[in-house]
Structure formats: C-alpha cells, structure tokens
PDB file of N, CA, C and O in Angstrom, chain B, residues numbered from 101:
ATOM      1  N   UNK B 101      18.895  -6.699   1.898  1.00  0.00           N
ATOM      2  CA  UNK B 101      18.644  -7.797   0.989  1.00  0.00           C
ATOM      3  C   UNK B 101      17.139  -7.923   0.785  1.00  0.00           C
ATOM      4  O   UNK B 101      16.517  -7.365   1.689  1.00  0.00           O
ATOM      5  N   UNK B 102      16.458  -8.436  -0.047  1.00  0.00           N
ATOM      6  CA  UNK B 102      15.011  -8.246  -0.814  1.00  0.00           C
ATOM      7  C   UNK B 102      14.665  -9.763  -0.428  1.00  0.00           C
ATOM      8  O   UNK B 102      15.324 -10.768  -0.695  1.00  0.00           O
ATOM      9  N   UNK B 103      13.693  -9.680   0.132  1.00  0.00           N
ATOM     10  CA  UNK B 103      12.642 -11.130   0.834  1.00  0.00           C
ATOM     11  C   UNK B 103      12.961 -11.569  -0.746  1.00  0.00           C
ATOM     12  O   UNK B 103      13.302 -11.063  -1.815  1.00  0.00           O
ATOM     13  N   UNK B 104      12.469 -13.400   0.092  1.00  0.00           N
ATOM     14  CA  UNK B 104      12.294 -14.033  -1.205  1.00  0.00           C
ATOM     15  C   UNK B 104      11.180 -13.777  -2.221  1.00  0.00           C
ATOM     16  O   UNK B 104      10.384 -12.849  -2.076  1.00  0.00           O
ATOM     17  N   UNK B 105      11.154 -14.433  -3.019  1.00  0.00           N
ATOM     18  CA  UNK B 105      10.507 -13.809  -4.851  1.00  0.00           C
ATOM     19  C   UNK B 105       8.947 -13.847  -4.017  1.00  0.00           C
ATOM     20  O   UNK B 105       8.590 -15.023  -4.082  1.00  0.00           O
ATOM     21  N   UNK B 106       8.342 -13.385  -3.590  1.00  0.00           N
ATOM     22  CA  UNK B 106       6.725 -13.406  -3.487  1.00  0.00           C
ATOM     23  C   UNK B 106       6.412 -12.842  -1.772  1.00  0.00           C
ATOM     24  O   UNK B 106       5.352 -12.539  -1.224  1.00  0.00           O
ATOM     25  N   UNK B 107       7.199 -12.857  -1.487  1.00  0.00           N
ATOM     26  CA  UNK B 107       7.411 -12.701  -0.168  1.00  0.00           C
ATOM     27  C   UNK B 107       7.341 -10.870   0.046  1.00  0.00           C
ATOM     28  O   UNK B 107       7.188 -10.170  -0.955  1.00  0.00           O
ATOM     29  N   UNK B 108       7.455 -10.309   1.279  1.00  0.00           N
ATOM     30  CA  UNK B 108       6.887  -8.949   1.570  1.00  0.00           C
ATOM     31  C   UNK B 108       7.133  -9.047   2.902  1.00  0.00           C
ATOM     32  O   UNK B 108       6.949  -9.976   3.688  1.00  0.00           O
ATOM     33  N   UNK B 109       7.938  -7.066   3.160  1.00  0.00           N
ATOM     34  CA  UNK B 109       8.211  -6.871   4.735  1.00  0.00           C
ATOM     35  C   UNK B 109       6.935  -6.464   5.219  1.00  0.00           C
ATOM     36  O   UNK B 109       6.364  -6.003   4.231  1.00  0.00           O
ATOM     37  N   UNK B 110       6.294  -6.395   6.057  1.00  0.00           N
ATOM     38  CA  UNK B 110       5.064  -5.679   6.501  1.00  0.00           C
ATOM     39  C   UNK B 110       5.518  -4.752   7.126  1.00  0.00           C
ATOM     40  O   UNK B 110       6.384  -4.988   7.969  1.00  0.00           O
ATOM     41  N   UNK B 111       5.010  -3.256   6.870  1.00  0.00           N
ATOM     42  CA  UNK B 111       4.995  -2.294   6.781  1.00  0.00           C
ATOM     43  C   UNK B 111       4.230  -1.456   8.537  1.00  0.00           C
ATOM     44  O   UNK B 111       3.001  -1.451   8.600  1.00  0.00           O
ATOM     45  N   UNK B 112       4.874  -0.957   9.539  1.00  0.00           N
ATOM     46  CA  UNK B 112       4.073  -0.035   9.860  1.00  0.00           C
ATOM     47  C   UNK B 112       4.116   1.262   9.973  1.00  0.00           C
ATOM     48  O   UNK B 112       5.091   1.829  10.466  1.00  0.00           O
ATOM     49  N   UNK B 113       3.024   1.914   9.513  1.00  0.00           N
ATOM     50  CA  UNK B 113       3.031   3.858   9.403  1.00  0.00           C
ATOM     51  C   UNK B 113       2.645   4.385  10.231  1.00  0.00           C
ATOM     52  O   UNK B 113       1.558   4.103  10.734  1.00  0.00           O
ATOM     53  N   UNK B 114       3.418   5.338  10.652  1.00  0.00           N
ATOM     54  CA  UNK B 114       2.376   6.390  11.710  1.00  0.00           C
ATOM     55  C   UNK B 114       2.178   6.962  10.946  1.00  0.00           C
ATOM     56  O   UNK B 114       2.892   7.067   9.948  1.00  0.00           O
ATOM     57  N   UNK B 115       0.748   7.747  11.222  1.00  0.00           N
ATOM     58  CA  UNK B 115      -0.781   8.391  10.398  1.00  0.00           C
ATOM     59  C   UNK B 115      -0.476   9.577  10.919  1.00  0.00           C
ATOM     60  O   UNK B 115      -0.984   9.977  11.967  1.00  0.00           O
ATOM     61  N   UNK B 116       0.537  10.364  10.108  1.00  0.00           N
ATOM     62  CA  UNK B 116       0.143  12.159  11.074  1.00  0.00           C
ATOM     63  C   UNK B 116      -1.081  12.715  10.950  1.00  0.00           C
ATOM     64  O   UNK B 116      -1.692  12.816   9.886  1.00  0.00           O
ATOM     65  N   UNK B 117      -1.546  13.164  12.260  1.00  0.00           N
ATOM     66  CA  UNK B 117      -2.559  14.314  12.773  1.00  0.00           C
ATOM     67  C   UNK B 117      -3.036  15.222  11.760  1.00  0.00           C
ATOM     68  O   UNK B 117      -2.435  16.154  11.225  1.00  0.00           O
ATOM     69  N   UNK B 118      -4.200  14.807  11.583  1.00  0.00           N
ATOM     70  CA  UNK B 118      -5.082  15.319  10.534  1.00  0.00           C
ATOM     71  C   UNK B 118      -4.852  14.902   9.344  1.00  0.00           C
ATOM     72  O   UNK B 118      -5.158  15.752   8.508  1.00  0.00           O
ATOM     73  N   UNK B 119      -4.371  13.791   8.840  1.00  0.00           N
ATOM     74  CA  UNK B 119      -4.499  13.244   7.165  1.00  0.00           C
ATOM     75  C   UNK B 119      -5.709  12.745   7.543  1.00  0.00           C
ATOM     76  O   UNK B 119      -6.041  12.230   8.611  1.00  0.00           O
ATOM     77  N   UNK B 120      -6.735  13.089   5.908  1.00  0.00           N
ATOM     78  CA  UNK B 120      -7.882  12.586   6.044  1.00  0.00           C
ATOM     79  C   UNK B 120      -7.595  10.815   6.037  1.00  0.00           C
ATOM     80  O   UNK B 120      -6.677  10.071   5.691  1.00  0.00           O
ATOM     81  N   UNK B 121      -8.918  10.676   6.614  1.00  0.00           N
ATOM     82  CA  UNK B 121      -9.239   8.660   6.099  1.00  0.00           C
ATOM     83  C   UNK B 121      -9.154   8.289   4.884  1.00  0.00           C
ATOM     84  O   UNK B 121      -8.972   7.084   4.708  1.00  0.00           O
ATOM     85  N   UNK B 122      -9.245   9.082   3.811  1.00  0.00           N
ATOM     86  CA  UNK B 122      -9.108   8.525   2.849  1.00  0.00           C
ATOM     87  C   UNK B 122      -8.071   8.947   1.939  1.00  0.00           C
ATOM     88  O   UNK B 122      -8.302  10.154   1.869  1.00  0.00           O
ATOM     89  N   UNK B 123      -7.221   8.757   1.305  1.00  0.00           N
ATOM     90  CA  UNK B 123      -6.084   9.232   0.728  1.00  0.00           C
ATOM     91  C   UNK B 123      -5.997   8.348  -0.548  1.00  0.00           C
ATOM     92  O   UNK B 123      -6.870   7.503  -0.745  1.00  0.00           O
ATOM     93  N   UNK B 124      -4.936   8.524  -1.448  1.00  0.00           N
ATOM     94  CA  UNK B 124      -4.788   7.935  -3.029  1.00  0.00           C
ATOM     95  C   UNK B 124      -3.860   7.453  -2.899  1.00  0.00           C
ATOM     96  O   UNK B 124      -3.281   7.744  -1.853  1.00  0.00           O
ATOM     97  N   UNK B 125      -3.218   6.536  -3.761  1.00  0.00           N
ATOM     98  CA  UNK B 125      -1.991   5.387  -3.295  1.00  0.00           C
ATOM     99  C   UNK B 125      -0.723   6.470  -4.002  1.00  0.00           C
ATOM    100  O   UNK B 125       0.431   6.072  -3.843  1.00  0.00           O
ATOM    101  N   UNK B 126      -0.882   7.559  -4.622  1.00  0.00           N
ATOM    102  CA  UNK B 126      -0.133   8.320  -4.765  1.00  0.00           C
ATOM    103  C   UNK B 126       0.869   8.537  -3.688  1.00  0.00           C
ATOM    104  O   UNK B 126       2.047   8.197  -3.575  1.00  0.00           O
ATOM    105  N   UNK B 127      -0.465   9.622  -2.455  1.00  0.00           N
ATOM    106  CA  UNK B 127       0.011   9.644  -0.743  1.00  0.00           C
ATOM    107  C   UNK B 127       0.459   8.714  -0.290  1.00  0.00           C
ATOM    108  O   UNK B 127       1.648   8.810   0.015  1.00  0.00           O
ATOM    109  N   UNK B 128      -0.077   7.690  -0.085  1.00  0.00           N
ATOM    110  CA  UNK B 128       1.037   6.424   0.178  1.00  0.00           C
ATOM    111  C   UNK B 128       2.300   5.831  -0.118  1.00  0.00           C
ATOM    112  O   UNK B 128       3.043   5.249   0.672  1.00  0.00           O
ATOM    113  N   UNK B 129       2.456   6.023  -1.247  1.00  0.00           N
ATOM    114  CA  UNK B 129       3.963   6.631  -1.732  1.00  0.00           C
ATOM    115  C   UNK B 129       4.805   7.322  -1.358  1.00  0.00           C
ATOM    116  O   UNK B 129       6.024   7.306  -1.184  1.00  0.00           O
ATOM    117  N   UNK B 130       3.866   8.038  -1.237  1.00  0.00           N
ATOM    118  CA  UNK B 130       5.198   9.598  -0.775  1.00  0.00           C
ATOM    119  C   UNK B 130       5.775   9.298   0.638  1.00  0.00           C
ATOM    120  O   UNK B 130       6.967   9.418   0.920  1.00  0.00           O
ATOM    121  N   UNK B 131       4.575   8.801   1.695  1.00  0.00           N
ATOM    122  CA  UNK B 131       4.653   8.502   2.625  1.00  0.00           C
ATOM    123  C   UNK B 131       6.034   7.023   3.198  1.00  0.00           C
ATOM    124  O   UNK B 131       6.715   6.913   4.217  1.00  0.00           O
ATOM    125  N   UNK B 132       5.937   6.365   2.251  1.00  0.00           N
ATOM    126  CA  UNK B 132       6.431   5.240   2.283  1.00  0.00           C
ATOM    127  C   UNK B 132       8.308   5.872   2.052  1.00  0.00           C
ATOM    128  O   UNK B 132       9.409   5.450   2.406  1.00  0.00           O
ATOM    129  N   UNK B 133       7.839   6.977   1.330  1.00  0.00           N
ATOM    130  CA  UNK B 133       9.819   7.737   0.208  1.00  0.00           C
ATOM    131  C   UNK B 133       9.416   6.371  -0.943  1.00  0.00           C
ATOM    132  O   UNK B 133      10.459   5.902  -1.401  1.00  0.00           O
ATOM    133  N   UNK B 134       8.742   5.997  -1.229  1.00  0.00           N
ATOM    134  CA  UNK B 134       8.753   5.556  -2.706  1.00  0.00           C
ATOM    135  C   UNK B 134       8.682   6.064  -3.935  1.00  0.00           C
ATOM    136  O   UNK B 134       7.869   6.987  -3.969  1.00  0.00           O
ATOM    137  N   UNK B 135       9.365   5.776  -5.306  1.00  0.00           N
ATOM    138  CA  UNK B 135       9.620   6.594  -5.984  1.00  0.00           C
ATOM    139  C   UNK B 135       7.864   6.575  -6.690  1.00  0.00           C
ATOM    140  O   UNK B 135       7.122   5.606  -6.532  1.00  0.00           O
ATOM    141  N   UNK B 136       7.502   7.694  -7.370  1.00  0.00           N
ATOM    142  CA  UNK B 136       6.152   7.823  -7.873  1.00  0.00           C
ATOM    143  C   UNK B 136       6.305   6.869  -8.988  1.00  0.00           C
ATOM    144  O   UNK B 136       5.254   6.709  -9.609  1.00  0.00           O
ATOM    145  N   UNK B 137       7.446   6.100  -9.477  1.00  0.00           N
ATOM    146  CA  UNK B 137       6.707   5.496 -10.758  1.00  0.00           C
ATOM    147  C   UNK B 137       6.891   3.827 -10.270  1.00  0.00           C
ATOM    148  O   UNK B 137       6.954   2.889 -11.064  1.00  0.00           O
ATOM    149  N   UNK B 138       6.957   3.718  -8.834  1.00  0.00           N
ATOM    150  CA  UNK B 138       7.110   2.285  -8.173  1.00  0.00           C
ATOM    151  C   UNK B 138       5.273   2.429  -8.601  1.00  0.00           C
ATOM    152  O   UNK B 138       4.423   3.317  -8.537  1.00  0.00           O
ATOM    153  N   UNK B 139       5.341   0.798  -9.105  1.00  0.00           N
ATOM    154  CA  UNK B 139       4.098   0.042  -9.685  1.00  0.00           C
ATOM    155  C   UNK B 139       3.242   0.031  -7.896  1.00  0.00           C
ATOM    156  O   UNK B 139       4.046   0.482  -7.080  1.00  0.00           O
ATOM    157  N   UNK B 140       2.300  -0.248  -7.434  1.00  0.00           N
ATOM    158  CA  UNK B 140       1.697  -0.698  -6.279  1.00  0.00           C
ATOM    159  C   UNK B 140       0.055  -1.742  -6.583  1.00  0.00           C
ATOM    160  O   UNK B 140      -0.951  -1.631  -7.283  1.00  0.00           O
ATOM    161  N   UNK B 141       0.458  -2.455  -5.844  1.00  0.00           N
ATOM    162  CA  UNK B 141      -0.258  -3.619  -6.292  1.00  0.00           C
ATOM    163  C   UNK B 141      -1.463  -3.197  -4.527  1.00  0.00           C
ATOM    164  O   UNK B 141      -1.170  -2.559  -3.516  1.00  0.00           O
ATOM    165  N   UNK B 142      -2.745  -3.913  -4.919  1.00  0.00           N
ATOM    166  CA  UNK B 142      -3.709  -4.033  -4.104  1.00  0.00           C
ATOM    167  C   UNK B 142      -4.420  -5.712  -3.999  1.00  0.00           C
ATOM    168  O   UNK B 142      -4.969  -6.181  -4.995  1.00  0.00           O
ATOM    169  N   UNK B 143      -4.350  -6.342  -2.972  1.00  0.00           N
ATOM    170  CA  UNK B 143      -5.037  -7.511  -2.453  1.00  0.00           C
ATOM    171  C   UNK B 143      -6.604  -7.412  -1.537  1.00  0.00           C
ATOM    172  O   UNK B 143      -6.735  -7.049  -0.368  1.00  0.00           O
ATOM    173  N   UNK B 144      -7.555  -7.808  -2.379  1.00  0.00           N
ATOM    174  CA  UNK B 144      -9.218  -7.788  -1.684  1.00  0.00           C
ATOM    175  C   UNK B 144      -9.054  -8.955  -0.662  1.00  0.00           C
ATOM    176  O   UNK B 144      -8.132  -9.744  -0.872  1.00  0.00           O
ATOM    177  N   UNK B 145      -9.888  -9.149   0.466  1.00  0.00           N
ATOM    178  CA  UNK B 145      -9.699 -10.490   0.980  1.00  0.00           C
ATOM    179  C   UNK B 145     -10.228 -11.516   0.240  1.00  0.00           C
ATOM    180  O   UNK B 145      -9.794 -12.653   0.426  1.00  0.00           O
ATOM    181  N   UNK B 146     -11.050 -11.322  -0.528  1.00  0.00           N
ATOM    182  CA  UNK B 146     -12.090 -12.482  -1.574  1.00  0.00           C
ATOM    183  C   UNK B 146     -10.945 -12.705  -2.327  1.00  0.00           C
ATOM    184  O   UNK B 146     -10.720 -13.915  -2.319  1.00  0.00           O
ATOM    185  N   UNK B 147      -9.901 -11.938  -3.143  1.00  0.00           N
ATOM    186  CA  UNK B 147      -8.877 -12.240  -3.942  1.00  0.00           C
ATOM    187  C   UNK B 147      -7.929 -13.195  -3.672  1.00  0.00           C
ATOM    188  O   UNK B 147      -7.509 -13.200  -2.515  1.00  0.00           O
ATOM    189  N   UNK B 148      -7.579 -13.827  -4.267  1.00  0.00           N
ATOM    190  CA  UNK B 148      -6.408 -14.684  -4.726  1.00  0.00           C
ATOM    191  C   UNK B 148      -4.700 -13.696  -5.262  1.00  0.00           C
ATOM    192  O   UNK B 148      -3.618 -13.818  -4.690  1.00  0.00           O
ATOM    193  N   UNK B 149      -4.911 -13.051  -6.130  1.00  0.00           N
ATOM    194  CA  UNK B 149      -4.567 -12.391  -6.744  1.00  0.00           C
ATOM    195  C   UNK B 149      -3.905 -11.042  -6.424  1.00  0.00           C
ATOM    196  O   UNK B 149      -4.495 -10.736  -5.387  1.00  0.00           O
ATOM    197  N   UNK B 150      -2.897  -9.888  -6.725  1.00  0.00           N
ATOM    198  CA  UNK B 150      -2.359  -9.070  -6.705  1.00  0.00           C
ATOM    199  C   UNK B 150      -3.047  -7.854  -7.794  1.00  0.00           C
ATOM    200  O   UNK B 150      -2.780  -8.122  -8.965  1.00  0.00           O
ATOM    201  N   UNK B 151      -3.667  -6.901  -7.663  1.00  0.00           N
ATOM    202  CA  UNK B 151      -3.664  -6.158  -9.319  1.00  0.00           C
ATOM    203  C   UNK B 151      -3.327  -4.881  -8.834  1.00  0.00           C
ATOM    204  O   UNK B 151      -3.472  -4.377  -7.720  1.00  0.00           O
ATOM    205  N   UNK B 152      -2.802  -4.413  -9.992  1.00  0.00           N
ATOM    206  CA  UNK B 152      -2.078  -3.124  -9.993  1.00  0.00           C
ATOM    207  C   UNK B 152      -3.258  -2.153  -9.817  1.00  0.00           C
ATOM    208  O   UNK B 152      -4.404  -2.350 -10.221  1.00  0.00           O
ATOM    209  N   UNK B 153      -2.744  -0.929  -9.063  1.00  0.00           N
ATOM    210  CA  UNK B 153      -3.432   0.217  -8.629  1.00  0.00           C
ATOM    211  C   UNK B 153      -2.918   1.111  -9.482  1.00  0.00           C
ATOM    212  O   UNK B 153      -1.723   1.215  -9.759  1.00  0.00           O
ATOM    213  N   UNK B 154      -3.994   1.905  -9.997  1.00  0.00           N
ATOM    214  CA  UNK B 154      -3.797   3.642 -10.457  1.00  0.00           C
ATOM    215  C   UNK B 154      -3.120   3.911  -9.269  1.00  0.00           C
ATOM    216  O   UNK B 154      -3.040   3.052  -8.391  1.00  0.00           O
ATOM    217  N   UNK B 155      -2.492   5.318  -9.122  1.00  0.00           N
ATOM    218  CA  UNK B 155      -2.112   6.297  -8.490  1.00  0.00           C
ATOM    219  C   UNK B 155      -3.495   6.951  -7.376  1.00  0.00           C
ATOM    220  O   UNK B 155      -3.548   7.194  -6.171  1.00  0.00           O
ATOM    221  N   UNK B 156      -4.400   7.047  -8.419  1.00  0.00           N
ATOM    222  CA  UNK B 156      -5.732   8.141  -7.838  1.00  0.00           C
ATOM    223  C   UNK B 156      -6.644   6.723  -6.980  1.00  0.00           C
ATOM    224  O   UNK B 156      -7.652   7.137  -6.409  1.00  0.00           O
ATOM    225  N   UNK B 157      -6.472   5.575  -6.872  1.00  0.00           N
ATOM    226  CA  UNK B 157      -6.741   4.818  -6.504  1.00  0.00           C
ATOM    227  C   UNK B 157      -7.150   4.869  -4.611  1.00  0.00           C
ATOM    228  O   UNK B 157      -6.160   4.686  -3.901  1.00  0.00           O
ATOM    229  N   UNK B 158      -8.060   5.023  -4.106  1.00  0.00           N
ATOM    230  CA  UNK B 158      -8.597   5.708  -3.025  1.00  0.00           C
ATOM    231  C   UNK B 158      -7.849   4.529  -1.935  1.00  0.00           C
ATOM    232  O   UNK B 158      -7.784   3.361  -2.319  1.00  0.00           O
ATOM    233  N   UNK B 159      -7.373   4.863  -0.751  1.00  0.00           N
ATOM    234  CA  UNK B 159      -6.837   3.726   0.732  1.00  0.00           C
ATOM    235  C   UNK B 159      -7.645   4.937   1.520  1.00  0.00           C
ATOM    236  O   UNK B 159      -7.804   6.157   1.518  1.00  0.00           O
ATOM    237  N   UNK B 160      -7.988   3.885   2.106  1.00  0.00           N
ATOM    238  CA  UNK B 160      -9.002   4.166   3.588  1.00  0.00           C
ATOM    239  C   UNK B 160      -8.097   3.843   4.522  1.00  0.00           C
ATOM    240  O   UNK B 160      -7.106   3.160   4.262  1.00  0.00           O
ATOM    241  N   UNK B 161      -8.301   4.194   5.398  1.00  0.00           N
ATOM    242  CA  UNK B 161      -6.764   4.337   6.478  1.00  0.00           C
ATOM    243  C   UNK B 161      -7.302   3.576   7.968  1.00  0.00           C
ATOM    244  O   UNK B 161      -6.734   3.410   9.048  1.00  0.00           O
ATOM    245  N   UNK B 162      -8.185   3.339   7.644  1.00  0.00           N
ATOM    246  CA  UNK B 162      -9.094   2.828   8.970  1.00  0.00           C
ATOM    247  C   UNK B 162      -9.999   1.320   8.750  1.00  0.00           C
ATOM    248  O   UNK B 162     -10.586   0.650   9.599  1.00  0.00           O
ATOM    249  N   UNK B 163      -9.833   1.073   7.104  1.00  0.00           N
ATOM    250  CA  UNK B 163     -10.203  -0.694   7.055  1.00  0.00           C
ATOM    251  C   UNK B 163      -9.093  -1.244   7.032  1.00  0.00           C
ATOM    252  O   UNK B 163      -8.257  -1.397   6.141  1.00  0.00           O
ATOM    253  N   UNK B 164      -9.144  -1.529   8.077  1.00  0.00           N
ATOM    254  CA  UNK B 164      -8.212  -3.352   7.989  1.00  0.00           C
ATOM    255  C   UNK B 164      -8.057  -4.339   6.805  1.00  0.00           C
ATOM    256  O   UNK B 164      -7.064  -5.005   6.512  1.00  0.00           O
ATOM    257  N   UNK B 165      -9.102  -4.290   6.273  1.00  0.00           N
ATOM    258  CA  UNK B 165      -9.484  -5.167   5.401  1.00  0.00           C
ATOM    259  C   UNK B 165      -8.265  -5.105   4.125  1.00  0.00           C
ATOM    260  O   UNK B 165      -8.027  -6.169   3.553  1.00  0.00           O
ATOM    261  N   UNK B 166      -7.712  -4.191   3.812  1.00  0.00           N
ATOM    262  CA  UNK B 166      -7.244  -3.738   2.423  1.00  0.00           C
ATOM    263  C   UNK B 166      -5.908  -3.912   3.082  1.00  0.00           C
ATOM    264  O   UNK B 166      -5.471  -3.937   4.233  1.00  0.00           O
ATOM    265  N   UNK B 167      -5.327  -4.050   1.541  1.00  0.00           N
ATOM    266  CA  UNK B 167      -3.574  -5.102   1.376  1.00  0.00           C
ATOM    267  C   UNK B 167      -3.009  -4.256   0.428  1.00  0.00           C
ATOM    268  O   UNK B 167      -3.675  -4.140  -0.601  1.00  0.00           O
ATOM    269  N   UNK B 168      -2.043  -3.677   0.481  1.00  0.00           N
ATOM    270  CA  UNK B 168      -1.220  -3.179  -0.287  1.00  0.00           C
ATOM    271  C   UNK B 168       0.244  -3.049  -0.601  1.00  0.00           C
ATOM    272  O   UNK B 168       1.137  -2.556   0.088  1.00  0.00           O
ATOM    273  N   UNK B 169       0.291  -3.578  -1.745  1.00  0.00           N
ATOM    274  CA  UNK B 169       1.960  -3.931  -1.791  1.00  0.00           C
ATOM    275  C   UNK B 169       2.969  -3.240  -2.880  1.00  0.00           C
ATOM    276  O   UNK B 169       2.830  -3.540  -4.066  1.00  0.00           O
ATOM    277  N   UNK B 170       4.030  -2.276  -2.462  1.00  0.00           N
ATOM    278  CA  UNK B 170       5.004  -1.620  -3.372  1.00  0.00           C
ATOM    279  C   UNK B 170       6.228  -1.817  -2.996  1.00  0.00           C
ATOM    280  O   UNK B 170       6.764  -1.747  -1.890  1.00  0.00           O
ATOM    281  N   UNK B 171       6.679  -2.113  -4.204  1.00  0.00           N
ATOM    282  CA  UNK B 171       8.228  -2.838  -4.127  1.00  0.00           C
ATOM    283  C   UNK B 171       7.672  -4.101  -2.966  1.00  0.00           C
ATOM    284  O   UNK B 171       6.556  -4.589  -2.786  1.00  0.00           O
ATOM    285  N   UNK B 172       9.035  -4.353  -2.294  1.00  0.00           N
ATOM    286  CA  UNK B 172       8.869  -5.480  -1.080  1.00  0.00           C
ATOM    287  C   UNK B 172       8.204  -5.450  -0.176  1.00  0.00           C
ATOM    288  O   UNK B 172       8.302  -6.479   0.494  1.00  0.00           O
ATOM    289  N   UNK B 173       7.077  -4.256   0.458  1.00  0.00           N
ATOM    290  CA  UNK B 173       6.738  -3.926   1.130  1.00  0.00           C
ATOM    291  C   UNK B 173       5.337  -4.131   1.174  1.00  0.00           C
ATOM    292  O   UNK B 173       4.585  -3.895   0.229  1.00  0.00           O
ATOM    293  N   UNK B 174       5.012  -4.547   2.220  1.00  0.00           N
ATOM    294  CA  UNK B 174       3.140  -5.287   2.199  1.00  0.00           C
ATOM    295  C   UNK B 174       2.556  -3.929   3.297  1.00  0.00           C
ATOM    296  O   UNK B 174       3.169  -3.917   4.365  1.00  0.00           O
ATOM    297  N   UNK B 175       1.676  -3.030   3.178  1.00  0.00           N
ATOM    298  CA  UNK B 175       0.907  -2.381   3.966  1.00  0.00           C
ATOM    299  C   UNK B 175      -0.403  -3.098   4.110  1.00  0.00           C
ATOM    300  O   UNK B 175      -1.237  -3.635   3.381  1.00  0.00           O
ATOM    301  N   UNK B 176      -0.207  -2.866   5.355  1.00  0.00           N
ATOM    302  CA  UNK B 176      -1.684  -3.275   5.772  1.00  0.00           C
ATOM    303  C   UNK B 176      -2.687  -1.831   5.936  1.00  0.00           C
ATOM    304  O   UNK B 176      -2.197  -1.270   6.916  1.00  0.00           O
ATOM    305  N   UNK B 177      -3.601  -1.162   5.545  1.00  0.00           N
ATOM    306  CA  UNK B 177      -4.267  -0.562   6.061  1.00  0.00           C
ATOM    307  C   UNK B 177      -4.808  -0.171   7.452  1.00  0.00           C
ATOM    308  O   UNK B 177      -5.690   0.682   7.555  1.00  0.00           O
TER     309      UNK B 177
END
C-alpha cells in the first residue's frame, strides 16, 4: 500500500565496492529497480520545496545533506 499523499518510505542502499562518490540519478534508479522514466525529485536543506531532477543530475554518495525522492521512496544520501 503507498504512504499517505506527501509522505515517503526512507530508503536504505548498500553502496557496492567501488561505485564512484559521485553517480547520476539515472544510477540511482537502476539501483533502486526503478523504472527510467519514474520522475525523481531532489530536496536542498535551505529548500522548502521538491524539484524535479534530470537523469544526468550528479548524487554524491557521501553528503548527508542531499534528499531524494522517486515514486514513494525518500533516499537519503
């Protein structure tokens, strides 16, 4: 069943051995089995707000700082 309307599961990934630190929300996708044309949204901490990510859109795998959300699913970095 799908959290309520705004709501999000938090997500955790194991990082296989040797993916670089920095990867594209493409990889994150794949990683996740999400389909490539699932939308993925990104949250700044200064933000309020949700905005949609390109694909080529760079995740650092090692700031905390960064929020990322596809389909129901909230990654934390």
């Amino acid at each position: 069943m799908a959290p309520p309307h705004g709501m999000t599961n938090p997500v955790t990934l194991d990082v296989p051995v040797g993916l670089p630190r920095i990867i594209n929300v493409a990889t994150l996708k794949a990683m996740l089995g999400a389909n490539s044309r699932d939308v993925a949204f990104r949250k700044s901490v200064d933000e309020e707000r949700w905005a949609i990510c390109s694909d080529n859109y760079p995740v650092d795998l090692e700031d905390r700082t960064q929020v990322f959300k596809i389909r129901e699913w909230a990654i934390l970095s």
